[in-house]
Each structure stands twice: as structure tokens, then as C-alpha cells.
C-alpha positions in Angstrom: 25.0 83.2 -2.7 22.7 82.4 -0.2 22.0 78.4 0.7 18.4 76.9 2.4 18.8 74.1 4.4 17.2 70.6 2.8 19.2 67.7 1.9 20.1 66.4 -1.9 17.5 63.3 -2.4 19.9 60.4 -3.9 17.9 57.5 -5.3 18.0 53.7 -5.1 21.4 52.9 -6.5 23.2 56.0 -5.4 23.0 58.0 -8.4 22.9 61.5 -8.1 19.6 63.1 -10.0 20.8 65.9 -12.4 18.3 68.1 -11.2 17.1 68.1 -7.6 14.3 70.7 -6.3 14.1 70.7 -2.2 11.3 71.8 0.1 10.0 74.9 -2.5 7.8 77.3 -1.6 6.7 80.1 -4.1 4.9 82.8 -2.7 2.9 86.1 -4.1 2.0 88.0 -0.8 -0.7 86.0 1.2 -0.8 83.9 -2.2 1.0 80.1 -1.7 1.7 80.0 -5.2 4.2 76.2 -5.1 4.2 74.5 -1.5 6.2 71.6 -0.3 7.9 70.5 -3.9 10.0 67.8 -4.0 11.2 66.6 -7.2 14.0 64.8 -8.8 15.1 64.4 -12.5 17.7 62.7 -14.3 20.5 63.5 -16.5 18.7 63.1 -20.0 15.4 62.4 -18.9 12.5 64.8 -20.9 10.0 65.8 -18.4 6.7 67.2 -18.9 4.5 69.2 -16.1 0.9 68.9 -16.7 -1.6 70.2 -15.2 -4.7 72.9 -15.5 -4.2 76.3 -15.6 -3.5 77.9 -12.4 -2.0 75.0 -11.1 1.6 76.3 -10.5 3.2 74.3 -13.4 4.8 77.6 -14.9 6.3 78.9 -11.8 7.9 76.4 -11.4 9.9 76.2 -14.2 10.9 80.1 -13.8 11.6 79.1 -10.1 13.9 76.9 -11.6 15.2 79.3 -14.0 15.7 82.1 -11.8 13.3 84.3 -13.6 10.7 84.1 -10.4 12.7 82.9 -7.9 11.2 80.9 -5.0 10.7 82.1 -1.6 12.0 79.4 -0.1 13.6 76.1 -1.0 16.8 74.4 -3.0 17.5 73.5 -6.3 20.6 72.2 -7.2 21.5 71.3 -11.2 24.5 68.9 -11.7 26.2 69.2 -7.9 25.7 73.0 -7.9 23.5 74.8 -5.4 21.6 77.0 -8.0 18.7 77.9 -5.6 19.8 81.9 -5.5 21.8 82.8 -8.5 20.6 85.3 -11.6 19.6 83.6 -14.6 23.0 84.8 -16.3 24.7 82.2 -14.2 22.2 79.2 -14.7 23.2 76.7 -17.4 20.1 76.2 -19.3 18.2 77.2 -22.6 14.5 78.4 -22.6 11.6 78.3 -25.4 8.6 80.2 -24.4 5.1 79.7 -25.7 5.2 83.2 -27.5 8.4 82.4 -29.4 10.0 85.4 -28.2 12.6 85.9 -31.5 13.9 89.4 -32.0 12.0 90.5 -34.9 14.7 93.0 -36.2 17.5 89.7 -36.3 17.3 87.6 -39.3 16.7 83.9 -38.4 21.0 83.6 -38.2 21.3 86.3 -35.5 18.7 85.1 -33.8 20.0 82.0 -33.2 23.8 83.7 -32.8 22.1 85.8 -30.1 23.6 84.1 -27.4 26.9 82.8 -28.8 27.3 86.4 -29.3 26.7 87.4 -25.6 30.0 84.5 -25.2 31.9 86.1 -27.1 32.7 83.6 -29.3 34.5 84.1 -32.6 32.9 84.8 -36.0 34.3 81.7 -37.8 32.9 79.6 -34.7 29.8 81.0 -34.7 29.0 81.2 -38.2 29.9 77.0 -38.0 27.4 76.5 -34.8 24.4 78.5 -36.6 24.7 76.3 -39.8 24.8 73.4 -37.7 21.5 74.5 -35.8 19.8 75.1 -38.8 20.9 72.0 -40.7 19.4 70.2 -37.2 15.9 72.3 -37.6 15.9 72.0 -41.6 15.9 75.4 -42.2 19.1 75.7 -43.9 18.8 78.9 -46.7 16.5 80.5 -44.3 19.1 82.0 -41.9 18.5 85.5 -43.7 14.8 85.6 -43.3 12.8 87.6 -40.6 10.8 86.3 -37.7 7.9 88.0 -39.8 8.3 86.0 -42.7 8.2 83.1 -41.1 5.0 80.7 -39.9 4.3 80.0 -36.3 5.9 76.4 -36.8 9.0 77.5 -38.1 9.6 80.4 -35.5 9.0 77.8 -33.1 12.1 75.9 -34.5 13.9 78.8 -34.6 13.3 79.3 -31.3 14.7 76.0 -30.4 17.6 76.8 -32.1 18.7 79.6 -30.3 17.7 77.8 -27.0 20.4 75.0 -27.8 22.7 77.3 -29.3 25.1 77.3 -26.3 24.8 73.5 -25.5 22.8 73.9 -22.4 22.6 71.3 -19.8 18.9 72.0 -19.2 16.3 73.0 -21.7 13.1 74.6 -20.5 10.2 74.4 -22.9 7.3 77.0 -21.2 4.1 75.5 -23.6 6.0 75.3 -26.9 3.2 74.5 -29.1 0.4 75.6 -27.3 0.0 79.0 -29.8 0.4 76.3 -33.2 -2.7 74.6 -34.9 -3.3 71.3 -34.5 -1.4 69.8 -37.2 1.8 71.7 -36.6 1.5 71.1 -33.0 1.8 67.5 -33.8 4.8 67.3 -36.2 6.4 69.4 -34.3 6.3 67.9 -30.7 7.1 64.8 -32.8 10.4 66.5 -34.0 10.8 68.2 -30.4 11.3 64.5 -29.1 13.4 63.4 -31.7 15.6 66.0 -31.3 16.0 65.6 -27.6 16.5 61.6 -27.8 19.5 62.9 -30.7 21.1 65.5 -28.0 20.4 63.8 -24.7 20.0 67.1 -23.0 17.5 67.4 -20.1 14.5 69.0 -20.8 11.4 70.1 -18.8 8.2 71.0 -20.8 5.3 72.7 -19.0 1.8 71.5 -20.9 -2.0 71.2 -20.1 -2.1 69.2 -22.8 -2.6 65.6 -21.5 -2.3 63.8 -25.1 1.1 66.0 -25.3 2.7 65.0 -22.5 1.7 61.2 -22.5 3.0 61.3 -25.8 6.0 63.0 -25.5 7.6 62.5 -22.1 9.4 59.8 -20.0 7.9 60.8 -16.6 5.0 62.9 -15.7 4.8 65.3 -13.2 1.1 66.2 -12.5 0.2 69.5 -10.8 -3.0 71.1 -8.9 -3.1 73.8 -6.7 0.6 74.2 -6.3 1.2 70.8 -5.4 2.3 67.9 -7.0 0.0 64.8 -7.2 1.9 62.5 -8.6 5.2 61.4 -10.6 5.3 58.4 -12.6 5.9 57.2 -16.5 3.0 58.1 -19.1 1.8 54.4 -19.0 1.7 54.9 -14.9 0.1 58.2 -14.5 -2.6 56.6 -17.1 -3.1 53.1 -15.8 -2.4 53.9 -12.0 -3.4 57.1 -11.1 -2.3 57.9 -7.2 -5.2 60.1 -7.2 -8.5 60.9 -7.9 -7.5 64.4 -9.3 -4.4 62.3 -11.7 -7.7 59.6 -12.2 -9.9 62.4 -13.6 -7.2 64.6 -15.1 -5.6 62.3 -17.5 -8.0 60.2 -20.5 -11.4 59.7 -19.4 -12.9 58.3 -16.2 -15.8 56.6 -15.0 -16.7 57.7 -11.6 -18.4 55.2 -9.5 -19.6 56.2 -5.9 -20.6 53.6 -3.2 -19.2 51.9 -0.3 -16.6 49.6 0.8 -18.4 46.4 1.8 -15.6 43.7 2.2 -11.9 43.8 1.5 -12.8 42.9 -2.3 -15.7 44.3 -2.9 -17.8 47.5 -3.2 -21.5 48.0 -3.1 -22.9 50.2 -5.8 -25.9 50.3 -6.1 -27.2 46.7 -6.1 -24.0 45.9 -7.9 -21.4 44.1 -5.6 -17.7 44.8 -7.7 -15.3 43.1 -7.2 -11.9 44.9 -6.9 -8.6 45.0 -5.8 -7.8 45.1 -2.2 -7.2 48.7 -0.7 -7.7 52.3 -1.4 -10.6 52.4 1.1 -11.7 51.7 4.6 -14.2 49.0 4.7 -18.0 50.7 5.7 -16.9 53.8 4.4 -17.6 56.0 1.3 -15.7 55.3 -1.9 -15.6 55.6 -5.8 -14.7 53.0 -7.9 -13.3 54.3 -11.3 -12.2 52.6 -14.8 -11.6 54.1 -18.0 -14.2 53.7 -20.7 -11.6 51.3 -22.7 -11.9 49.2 -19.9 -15.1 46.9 -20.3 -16.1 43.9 -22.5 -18.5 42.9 -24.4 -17.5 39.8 -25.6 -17.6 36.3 -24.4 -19.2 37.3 -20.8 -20.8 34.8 -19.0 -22.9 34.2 -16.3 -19.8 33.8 -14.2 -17.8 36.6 -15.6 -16.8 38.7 -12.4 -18.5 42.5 -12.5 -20.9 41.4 -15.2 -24.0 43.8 -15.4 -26.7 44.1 -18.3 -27.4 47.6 -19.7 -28.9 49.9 -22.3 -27.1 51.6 -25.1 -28.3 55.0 -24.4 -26.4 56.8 -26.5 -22.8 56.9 -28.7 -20.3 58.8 -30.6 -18.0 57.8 -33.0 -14.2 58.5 -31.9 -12.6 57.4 -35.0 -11.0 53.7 -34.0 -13.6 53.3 -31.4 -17.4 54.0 -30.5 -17.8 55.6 -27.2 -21.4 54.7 -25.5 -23.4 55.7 -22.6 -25.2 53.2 -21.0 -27.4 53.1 -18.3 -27.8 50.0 -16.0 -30.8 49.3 -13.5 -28.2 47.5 -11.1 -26.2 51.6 -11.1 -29.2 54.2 -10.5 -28.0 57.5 -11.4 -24.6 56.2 -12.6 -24.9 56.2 -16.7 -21.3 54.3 -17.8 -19.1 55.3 -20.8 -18.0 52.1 -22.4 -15.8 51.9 -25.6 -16.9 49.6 -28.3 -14.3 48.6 -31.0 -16.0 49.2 -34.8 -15.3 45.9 -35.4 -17.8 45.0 -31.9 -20.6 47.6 -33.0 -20.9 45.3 -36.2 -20.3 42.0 -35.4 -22.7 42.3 -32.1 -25.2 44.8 -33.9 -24.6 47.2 -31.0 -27.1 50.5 -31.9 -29.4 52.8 -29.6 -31.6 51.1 -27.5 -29.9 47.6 -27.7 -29.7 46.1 -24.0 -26.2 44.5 -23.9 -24.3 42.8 -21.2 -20.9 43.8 -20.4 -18.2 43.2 -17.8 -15.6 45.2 -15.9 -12.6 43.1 -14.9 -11.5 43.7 -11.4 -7.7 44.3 -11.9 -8.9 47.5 -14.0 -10.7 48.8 -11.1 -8.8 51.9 -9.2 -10.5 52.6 -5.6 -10.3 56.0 -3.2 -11.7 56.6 -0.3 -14.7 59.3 -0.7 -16.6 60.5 -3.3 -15.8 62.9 -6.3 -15.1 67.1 -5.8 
């Protein structure tokens, strides 16, 4: 077993992550493929990479599983150096997005597959399957076929066999990507449930935004083999480190002017106030907020980042009305505002209307330059 150089990152407190990745590299002939990745996760934490396709998220997580081992780097998984050894001798469970089940094994040697490969006895073995499929409710269905099965319930299958052998690590490669839309959602429900129950770290590769806000206790957001940024769900959406994570996760409004004072920036013949940093002052930056972010009610005269505009247009979201304004203080810079129903009515909010609305400073997020 080979070992690369890179030290073990230990956190504030001393504790040791469960999983540690170290100066990774993945690469497919000229093609850098995962560069300089760093990342650290904790014993029981559920994980979720996210990003767009392409971005590296995938190799990654067979990096980690020794299926596409990385060209250079370290991973080490509860104090062991794992970075060069098969799969065979990596302690984890994997679900892939295909499902992958054996479709000659019934549903009870499918999930037996790999207690079988351990040798374990009969008796034993017959006890651990029941208890998986108890877990998955699927009990009386151990002596079906993959075939006769729906997507959702091959998925769970699936699941089962990946936790069969008590893994320290389970690996989800886009789960629910192949299930309609109601599945999907019960099911990642139950995925997270499930996880909470056993405490076994998982990883789960999405593109998914909603999923992995939803579902996960940190995110770790990907582009172009790199990673952008690492932070809780609530984080990633409220703060994002950068305009990709801004414009990647929810929806954005992109605002591009300059930085004219430490607290303000000019756009158009709007002067926004905002919070300190992000930018050089005299330079080239875009002010962004989320469409969830303005009011409509009580503004003032006084109310800082208050602007009049016209209701150009609006879709109903359900809970919310999303509308397009244009403002004559934001040439070329229409706004997506979000309007509770309760708003529309009360205010008599409809096409056409001129309203006056607000955009308090705190939820401001500033980077230097303008928009890809």
C-alpha cells in the first residue's frame, strides 16, 4: 500500500474527522478531472455534493471508493490511510442511481449478497435480511424479483443490501434521481430518517439543490472540479462564499454596479446600502439578494434601499407570487420580488401597478466583478 504525503486536517477541539480527503487530484489524460480537494467529514454526519453535471461530484465519491482511484492525494476513513487499497478492503456500502440489484436474486438474496461474500452463517443471515426488510417495510416481499418491483421499492432494496454488512460509510451516487417526483420525495424523506436511526456516515452525490438543502447537514458545492464552498444548508443558502454557490442554490438577483463607499454601491441611480466588504471601493461589483428578500410593507420615506417600481409581470408559486419588476432608478436590471398571497390581496398588487419596495441591507451579498 502506497502513502502520498499531506497531513490529517484535525479541527477546532481536536477531534479527529471520520473521513479526511488530502490534496486530491483526479486526472483523465490531459483532463484535470478533481484538483486541490480538501475536505473533512464527521463521524455521523450525512453529506450531500451538489453541483451541475460535469462538475466532478461523482468522481469523487468513486475516488473515495476506490472504484476510480485518484491520481494523486490521501484519504484516510476512521485512522486508516485508505488512499490506495481495492474496494474489497474499503469499509463502506454503495447505492447507485441505476439500482444495480441482480435481477436473477429475489429481493432476500439480493440483500444476502454481501453477507454471503462474509461468509456468514445461514441462521445469521437469514436474521440480518429480516431485519433489513422490517427497516425498509418490505417484509413478505423478500421472494419477489427486482422485475416485479417499482423503481421506489428497488431503490429500498438497494439500500438494504448497501447496509447489510454495517458499513461505516454509505455512498449514495444520485439515489433518486431515476424516481418521479412523488417517490423521490418520500423516499429521500425515509433516506434521512433512516440515517438519523443508524448514525452511519453517508455521502450523497445530487444536482438536486431542493434535495440536498433538504436532506443534508453540510453541503459541499462543486464546479469545475473544485469545491466552492462547505457550509450547513441554511449557510450555503443565506451566505453563499460565491457568486457560482449565490447563483447555484434558490434564486438570485443579480445586480451589477460599482463600489462607491465602504457601505454603499452605485447602481444605476440607486445608491444601496450594504454590508461592508466583498469589494474594492471604485471597482466593479454585483450586489445580489434573493427574490424572498424585499418588502412591501410599511416602507417609508426613510426606509434604507427603498425604490419605486412597476409590476411587470408574475407567476404564481403556490405560497408565494413571484414578480418582475422594472425600476427607472435600475435601467436594464428588471428585479424578481416575492409577494406573499396574503400581500397581492391586501395591497391589490396586479400587472401594471407601480409599487414601492425595499431591500434591507443585511440581506445584501457583495463580489467583486460582474456575473459569467
Amino acid at each position: 500500500m502506497r502513502s502520498e504525503p499531506g497531513a490529517r486536517p484535525v479541527p477546532a477541539g481536536g477531534r479527529l474527522p471520520y473521513l479526511s480527503v488530502a490534496g486530491l487530484e483526479k486526472r483523465f489524460g490531459g483532463f484535470t478531472a478533481l484538483s486541490d480537494i480538501d475536505l473533512t467529514i464527521q463521524e455521523g454526519e450525512f453529506v450531500c455534493f451538489l453541483g451541475p453535471s460535469g462538475c466532478g461530484k461523482t468522481t469523487l465519491l468513486r475516488a473515495i471508493a476506490g472504484l476510480d482511484p485518484q491520481t494523486r492525494g490521501t484519504i484516510i476513513q476512521a485512522g486508516r490511510d485508505i488512499s490506495y487499497l481495492p474496494p474489497s478492503q474499503r469499509d463502506y456500502g454503495i447505492v447507485f442511481q441505476s439500482y444495480a440489484l441482480f435481477p436473477n436474486l429475489t429481493v432476500e438474496e439480493n440483500v444476502a449478497y454481501g453477507l454471503v461474500n462474509r461468509r456468514m452463517k445461514r441462521p445469521e443471515i437469514a436474521v440480518r435480511v429480516e431485519e433489513l426488510l422490517a427497516m425498509i417495510g418490505m417484509l413478505g416481499s423478500g421472494a419477489k424479483y427486482p422485475s416485479q418491483l417499482s423503481g421506489g421499492q428497488q431503490q429500498r432494496v438497494a439500500l438494504a443490501r448497501a447496509l447489510a454488512t454495517r458499513p461505516g460509510l454509505l455512498l449514495l451516487d444520485e439515489p433518486l434521481s431515476a424516481l418521479d417526483a412523488r417517490v423521490r420525495l418520500r423516499l429521500r424523506g425515509e433516506i434521512r430518517e433512516l440515517q438519523r436511526r443508524l448514525g452511519v456516515t453517508t455521502i450523497m452525490v445530487t444536482h438536486d439543490q431542493e434535495e440536498a438543502i433538504s436532506i443534508a447537514d453540510r453541503i459541499v458545492v462543486m464546479n469545475h472540479g473544485h469545491i466552492e464552498q462547505v457550509d450547513t444548508p441554511d449557510a450555503i443558502y443565506r451566505t453563499p462564499g460565491t457568486m457560482f454557490v449565490a447563483g447555484f442554490v434558490g434564486t438570485m438577483n443579480f445586480l451589477t454596479g460599482m463600489r462607491s463607499t465602504a457601505d454603499r454601491v452605485r447602481l444605476g441611480t440607486l445608491d444601496l446600502r450594504v454590508p461592508p466588504g466583498g469589494s474594492p471601493i471604485g471597482q466593479t461589483c454585483t450586489a445580489c439578494a434573493r427574490p424572498e428578500d424585499f418588502i412591501i410593507r410599511n416602507v417609508g420615506r426613510d426606509t434604507p434601499n427603498a425604490f419605486s417600481a412597476t409590476i411587470e409581470a408574475t407567476e404564481f408559486l403556490g405560497p408565494v407570487v413571484r414578480a418582475r419588476l422594472r425600476a427607472p432608478a435600475l435601467p436594464g436590471m428588471p428585479v424578481l420580488a416575492d409577494f406573499s398571497l396574503n400581500a397581492i390581496t391586501d395591497l391589490g398588487l396586479e400587472l401594471g401597478r407601480t409599487v414601492t419596495v425595499a431591500l434591507p441591507p443585511e440581506r445584501v451579498r457583495v463580489f467583486a466583478g460582474a456575473p459569467e
